[in-house]
C-alpha positions as CSV (number, residue, x, y, z in Angstrom):
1,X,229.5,-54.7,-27.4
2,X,227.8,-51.5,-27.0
3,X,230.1,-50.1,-29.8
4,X,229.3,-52.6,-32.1
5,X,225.9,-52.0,-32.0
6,X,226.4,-48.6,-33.1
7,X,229.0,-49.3,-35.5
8,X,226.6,-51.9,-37.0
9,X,224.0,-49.1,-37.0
10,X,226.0,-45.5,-38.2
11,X,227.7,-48.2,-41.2
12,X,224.5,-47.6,-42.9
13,X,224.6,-44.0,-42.8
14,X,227.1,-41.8,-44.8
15,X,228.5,-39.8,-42.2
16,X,231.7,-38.4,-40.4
17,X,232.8,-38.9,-36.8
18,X,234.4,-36.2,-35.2
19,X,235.6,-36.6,-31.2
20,X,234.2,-33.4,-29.3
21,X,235.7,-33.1,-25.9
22,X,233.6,-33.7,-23.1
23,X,234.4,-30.0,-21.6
24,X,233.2,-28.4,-24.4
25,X,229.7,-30.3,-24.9
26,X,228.5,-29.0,-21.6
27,X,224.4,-29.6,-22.3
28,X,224.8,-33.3,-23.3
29,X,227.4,-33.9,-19.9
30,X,226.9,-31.7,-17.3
31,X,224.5,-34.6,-16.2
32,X,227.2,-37.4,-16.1
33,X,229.9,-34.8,-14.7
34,X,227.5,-33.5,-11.6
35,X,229.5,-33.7,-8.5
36,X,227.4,-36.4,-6.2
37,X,226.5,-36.2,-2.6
38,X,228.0,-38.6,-0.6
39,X,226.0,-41.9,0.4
40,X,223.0,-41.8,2.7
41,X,223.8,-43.8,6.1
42,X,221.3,-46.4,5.9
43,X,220.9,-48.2,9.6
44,X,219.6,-52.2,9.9
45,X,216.1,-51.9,11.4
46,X,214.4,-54.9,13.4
47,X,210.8,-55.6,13.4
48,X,209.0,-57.9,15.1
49,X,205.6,-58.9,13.2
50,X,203.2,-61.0,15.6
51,X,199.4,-61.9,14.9
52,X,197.1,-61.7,18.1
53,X,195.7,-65.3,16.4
54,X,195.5,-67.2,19.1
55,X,193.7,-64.5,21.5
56,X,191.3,-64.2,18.5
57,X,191.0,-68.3,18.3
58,X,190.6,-68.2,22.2
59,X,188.0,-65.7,21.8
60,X,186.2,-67.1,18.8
61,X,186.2,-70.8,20.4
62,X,184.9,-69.5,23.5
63,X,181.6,-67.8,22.2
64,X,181.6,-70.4,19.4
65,X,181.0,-73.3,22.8
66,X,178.0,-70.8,23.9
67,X,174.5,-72.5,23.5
68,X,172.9,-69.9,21.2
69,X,176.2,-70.1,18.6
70,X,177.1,-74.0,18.9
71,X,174.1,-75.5,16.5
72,X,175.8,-73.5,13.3
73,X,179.5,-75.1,14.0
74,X,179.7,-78.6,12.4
75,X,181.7,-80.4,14.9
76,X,179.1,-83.0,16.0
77,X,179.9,-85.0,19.5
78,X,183.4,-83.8,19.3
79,X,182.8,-81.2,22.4
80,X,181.9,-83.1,25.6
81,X,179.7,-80.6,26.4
82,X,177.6,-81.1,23.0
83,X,177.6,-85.1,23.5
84,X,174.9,-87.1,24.4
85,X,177.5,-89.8,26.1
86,X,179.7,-87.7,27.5
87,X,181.4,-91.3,29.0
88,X,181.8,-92.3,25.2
89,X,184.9,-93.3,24.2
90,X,185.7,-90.8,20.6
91,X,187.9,-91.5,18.1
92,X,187.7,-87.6,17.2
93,X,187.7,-85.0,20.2
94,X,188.2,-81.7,20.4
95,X,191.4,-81.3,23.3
96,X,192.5,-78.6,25.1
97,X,196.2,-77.2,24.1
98,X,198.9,-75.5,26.7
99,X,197.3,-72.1,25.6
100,X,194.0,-72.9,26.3
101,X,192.5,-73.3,23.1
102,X,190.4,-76.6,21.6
103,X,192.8,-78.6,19.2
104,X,191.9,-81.8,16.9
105,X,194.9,-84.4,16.8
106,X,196.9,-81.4,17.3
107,X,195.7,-78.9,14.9
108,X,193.3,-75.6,16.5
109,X,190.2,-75.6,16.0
110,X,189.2,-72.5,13.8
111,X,185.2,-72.2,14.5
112,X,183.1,-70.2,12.2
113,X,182.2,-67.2,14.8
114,X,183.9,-64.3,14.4
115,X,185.2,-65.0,10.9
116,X,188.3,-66.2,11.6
117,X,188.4,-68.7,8.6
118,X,188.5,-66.0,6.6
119,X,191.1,-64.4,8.8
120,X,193.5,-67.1,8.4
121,X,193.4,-67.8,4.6
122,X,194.0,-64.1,4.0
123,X,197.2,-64.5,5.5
124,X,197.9,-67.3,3.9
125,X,197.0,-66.2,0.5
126,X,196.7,-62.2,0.2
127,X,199.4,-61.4,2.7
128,X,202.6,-59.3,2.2
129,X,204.4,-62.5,3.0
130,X,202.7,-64.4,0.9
131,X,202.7,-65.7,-2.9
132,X,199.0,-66.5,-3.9
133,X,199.4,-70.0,-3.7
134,X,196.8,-72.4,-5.7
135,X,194.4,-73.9,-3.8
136,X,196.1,-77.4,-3.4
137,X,199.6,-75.6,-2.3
138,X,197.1,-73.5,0.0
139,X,195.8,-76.8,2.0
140,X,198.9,-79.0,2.0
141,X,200.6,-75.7,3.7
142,X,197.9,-75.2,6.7
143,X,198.8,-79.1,7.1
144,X,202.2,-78.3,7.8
145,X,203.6,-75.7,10.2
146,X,202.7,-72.1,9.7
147,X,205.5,-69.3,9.2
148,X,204.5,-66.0,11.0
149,X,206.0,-65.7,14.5
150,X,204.5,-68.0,17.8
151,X,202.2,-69.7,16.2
152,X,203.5,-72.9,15.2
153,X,200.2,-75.0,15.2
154,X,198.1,-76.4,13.0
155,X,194.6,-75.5,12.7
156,X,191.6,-77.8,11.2
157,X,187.8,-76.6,10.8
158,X,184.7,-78.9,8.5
159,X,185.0,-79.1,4.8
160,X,188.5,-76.9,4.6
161,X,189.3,-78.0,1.8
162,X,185.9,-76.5,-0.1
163,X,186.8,-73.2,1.5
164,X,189.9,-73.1,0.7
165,X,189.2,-73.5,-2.9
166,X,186.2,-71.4,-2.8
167,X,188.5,-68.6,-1.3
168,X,191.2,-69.0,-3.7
169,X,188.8,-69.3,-6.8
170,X,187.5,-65.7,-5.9
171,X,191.0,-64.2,-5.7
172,X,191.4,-61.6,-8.2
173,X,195.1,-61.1,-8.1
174,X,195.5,-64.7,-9.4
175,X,192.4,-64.6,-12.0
176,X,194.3,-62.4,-13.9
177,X,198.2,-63.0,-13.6
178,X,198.3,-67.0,-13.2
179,X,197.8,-68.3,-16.9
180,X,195.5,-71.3,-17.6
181,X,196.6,-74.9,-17.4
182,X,193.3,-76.3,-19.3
183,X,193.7,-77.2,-23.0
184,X,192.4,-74.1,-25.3
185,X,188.5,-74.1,-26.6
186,X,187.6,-74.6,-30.0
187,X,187.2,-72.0,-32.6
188,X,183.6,-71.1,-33.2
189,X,182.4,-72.0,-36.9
190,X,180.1,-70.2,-39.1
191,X,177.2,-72.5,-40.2
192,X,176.5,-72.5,-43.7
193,X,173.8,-70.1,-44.3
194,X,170.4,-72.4,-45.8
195,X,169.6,-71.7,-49.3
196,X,165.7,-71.3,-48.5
197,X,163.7,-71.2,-45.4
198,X,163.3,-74.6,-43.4
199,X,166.1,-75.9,-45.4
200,X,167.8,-76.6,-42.0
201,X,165.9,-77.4,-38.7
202,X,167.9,-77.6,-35.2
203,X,166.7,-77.6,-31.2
204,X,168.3,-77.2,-28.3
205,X,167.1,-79.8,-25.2
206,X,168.2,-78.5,-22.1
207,X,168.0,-81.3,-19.7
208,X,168.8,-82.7,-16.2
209,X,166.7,-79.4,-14.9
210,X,165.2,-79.7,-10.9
211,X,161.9,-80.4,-10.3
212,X,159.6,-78.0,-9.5
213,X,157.1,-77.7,-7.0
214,X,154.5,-77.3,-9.2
């Protein structure tokens, strides 16, 4: 095929091919007649790549529990210790796990201290291992089991979903390579330009403004 091409190309030409012998054009071939080295040994390397997650969740839900820190985490009567009937029977409770740390039906509970949220959807959307999933892929995959080594939990915090899209909407990676699904804006149109002055009157109303306290 490759000789076609040229054919196709040089038929246009008026010219004369004449075979040169590869010894003699030694500037154009001394490239594809170098003598090569022989291969590099290349040996299989193992490596183990572990998170300290759930020391950091352990940590985090720990000072998260403290007095001073528990009024910013939205979890309501789900901690015994933050209930006003501790004897009340709760359809949503925060449990301890077999490592220690506070679980909802199963999945940890990620608390706002120490900004492990934002720990957590990094590696889930930013990481090596990674492939800047949407935000809808993004949630349905923290529902499911997560892939980096020991850690096969789930984890749960107030209003996920918001922060997940939040987080993902502020990912520049994916502003500029994932393409646009929306249908394309209009053209911008040239009014006609008025003959004479106050030919054509228009106003713009901006409405549905907050009130003021004024």
């Amino acid at each position: 095929m490759r000789q076609r091409r040229w054919l196709e190309l040089l038929s246009d030409y008026d010219c004369e091919i004449r075979y040169h012998p590869g010894k003699a054009n030694v500037v154009a071939d001394v490239l594809s007649r170098k003598e090569r080295e022989p291969p590099l040994r290349v040996r299989d390397l193992v490596m183990t790549i572990g998170l300290d997650l759930p020391r950091q969740i352990l940590n985090a839900q720990t000072e998260a529990r403290k007095p001073e820190n528990i009024k910013e985490e939205d979890v309501g009567g789900m901690l015994v210790e933050n209930s006003r009937d501790p004897e009340k029977v709760r359809k949503e409770k925060l449990e301890p796990c077999a490592d220690g740390t506070l679980c909802l039906n199963g999945k940890s509970w990620s608390p706002c201290y120490g900004d492990l949220r934002t720990v957590i959807m990094h590696e889930s959307h930013k990481s090596k291992y990674s492939i800047h999933p949407g935000s809808d892929k993004m949630y349905q995959d923290k529902k499911k089991l997560y892939w980096w080594p020991d850690m096969k939990k789930l984890y749960w915090w107030p209003n996920i979903k918001a922060d997940i899209t939040t987080y993902v909407s502020k990912c520049l990676t994916c502003a500029k390579v994932k393409a646009e699904h929306q249908k394309p804006l209009g053209l911008l149109v040239q009014p006609e330009i008025p003959k004479w002055k106050w030919d054509n009157i228009t106003m713009d109303f901006v409405t549905k403004l907050p009130k003021s306290s004024q």
